[in-house]
Every structure is written in structure tokens, then in C-alpha cells.
N, C-alpha and C positions, 0 to 999 in steps of 0.2 A: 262464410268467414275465410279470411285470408290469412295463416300464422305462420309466423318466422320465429324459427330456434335457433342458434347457433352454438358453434362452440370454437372459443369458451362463451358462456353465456355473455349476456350485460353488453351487447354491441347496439351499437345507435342504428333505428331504422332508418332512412331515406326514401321516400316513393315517390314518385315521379307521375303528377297528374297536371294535363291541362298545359305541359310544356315545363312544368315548375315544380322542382324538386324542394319536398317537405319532410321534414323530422316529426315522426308520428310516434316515439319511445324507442324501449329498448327491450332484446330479445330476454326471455320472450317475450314476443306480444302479439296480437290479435286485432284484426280488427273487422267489422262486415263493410264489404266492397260489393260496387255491381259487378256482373258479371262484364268481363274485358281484359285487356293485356296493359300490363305495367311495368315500366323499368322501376329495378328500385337496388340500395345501396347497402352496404351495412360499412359501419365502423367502427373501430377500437382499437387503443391506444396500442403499438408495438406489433400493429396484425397489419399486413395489407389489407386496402378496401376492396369487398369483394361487390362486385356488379352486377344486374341482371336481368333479364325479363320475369316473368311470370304469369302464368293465364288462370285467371280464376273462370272456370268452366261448370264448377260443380259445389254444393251447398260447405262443402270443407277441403280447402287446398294448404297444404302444408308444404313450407319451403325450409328445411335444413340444411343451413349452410355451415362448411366448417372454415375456419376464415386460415389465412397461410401467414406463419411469422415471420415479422420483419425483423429478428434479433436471431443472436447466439448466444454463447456462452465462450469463458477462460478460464480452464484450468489453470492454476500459478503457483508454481513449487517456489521455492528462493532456499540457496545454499548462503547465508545459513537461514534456519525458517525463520520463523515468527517474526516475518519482517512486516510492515504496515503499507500497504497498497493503497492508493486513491485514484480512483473512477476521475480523472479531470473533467470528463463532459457531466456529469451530474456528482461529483463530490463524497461519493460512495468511499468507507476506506472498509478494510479486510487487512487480519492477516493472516500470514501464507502459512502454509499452505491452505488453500480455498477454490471453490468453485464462484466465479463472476459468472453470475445470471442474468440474462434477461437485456444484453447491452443492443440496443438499436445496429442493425445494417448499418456499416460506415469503418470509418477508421476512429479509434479512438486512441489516446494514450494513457500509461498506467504508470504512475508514479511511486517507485519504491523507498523506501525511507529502514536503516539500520542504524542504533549507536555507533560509531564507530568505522564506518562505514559508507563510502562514499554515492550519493543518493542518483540512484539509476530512473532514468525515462523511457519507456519503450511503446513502440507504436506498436496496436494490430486493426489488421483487417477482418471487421467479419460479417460473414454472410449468411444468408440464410439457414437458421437452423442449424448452424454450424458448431460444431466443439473444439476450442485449437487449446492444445498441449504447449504451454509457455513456461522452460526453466528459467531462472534467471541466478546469472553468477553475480553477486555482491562483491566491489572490489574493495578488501580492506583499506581502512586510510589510519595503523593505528602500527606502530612496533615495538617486542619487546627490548626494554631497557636495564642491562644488570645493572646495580649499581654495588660497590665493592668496597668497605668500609672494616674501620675495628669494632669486634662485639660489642657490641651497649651503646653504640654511635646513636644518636635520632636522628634517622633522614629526614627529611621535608622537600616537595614539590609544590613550587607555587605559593607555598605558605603549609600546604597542609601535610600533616603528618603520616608518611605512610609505612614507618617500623623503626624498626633498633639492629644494627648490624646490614650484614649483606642483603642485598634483595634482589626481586625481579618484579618489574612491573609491566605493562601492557598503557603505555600512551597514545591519544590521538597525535599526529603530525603535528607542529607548531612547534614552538619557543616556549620553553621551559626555565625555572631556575631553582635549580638542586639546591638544597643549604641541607650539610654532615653539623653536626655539634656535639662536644661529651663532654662531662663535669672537666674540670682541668685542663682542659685540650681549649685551642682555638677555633673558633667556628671558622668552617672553611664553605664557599658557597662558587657554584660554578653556573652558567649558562649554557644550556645544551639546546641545537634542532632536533627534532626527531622526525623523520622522512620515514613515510609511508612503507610498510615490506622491509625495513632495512635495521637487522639487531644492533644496538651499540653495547658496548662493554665501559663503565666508567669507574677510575679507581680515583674515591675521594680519604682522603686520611685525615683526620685531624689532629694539628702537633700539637707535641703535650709544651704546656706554661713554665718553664725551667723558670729556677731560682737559683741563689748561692745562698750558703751560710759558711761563714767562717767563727771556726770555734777556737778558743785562746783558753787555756788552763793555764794555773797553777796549783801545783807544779804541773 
């Protein structure tokens, strides 16, 4: 009998009779051979193919092979965490912080993704067996905005309502339009940019509705 174990198990046999390499299962496996010498191969996915001879000389030859991996690993912190990562060569997503397992020998890239936050690409290289240490700094794309009104005002951005009186909010970058309103007052409404890292301060009022009354007595 001639048997091959490996590890990890479940590797495809290859043997090599007659000039012509044949798939005979997977480890382990067994099988009765005449006595002679044979090339033979194993393989599995993420493992280099290991190669070889072997002389079956005696009624039980056992061949243990441990096979060497074609992959590492990436550690991935992200300031701030709980960002979502995606494996672009197989579509894998995590998030951070995480250990990335089992990624094939090569370059690959990791694609970061945050609310608020502008979506980072990063290349690594890895090799064998390897573990790489990857921080990644997330560059905000968002800033805070005061906005500075009479008590009881209702602000709105966009349409939507986000309180009564003064406020501070946290905006993504883009074109905005503020609208202040209060019982009596005129609704006043302004267009704001807000750029990336950069605070704005905005003073909206609303003017009150004046009237007249003139009053005539007698006496």
C-alpha cells in the first residue's frame, strides 16, 4: 500500500505513471501499488503544489506531506472604527477593526467605506504566511455648522427639521439650504456650502410682521 496524509487534509492526489500524471482522490488516501518509484503531486486551494518522488519498497509506505501557504493575513484598525472593508479581489467586506484571513500571495486592494467620510483605497502586498499591521486614517468629509437664531425659531435643512433655536450640527460637504421661521416673524432662508474640516458660524433672524393701529377716541 502506498498512502498519502497531508496537511491540511483534503489535497488532491496526482501520480505520475507510464509518463502521465493521474488524479487518484484526496488525502487521505491509499491505494496498493507495485513495488517501484513514482512522481507524484498534491494540491489545494491557497497551499503551494507540493512535488515528489516516492519508492514503494516495502508492503506499507507512507508519504506525509505538510503542504506551504500561498496566503497571509491583514490586520485593519480604522480611526474611526467600525468602518466596512471590502476584499476587491473576492468581495469579502469586515468591519474594522478585523483580522483579513487567508488572502492569496499578491497584491491586493482594500476598500474602506465611512458615513461621512471620504472612501479610502489601499494596496497591500502579501506573502507568504505573512501578518501586515494596516492603520488606516479616514479623512472626514463633513463640518460642524452653528447656526444662531431666536428661541422658538424652527430651523430646517434641506426641508428637514432639525430644532427650535440655536443649534450645532455636523454636515456632509455640499450645498445646503437653511430655512429659520417663527409664528409672526418672516420666514428667512439662506444657501450655505459647507467644505470639508472647516466650522461655519451663521446668524439667521427672523423679523417680526409690524403693523399699525391708530386709535381715535372720544373724547
Amino acid at each position: 500500500f502506498l498512502i498519502f496524509t497531508s496537511t491540511p487534509s483534503g489535497a488532491k492526489v496526482f501520480i505520475t505513471e507510464d509518463n502521465k500524471e493521474n488524479y487518484v482522490g484526496n488525502t487521505p488516501y491509499q491505494q496498493k501499488m507495485l513495488y517501484g518509484t513514482y512522481s507524484y503531486r498534491l494540491q489545494t486551494p491557497l497551499y503551494h503544489d507540493e512535488v515528489g518522488v516516492v519508492t514503494v519498497d516495502n508492503p506499507r509506505v507512507i508519504k506525509d506531506v505538510a503542504l506551504r501557504p500561498a496566503f497571509g493575513s491583514v490586520e485593519v484598525t480604522t480611526n474611526p472604527s467600525g468602518a466596512t472593508i471590502t476584499v476587491e479581489t473576492d468581495g469579502r467586506t469586515f468591519t474594522s477593526p478585523c483580522d483579513i484571513t487567508k488572502l492569496p500571495s499578491g497584491t491586493h486592494t482594500l476598500t474602506v467605506t465611512y458615513p461621512g467620510y471620504a472612501i479610502s483605497r489601499n494596496t497591500v502586498t502579501i506573502t507568504d504566511g505573512c501578518v501586515i499591521p494596516l492603520n488606516i486614517e479616514l479623512d472626514a468629509r463633513f463640518a460642524p455648522i452653528t447656526i444662531n437664531t431666536l428661541a422658538g425659531a424652527t430651523v430646517k435643512v434641506n426641508g428637514e427639521v432639525l430644532g427650535k433655536g440655536s443649534l450645532v450640527k455636523q454636515l456632509d460637504e455640499g450645498i445646503y439650504d437653511v430655512e429659520v421661521s417663527m409664528a409672526q416673524h418672516r420666514t428667512v432662508t439662506r444657501q450655505i456650502e459647507v467644505i470639508a474640516n472647516q466650522p461655519q458660524t451663521i446668524e439667521i433672524t427672523p423679523t417680526p410682521i409690524y403693523g399699525s393701529l391708530d386709535v381715535v377716541s372720544t373724547p
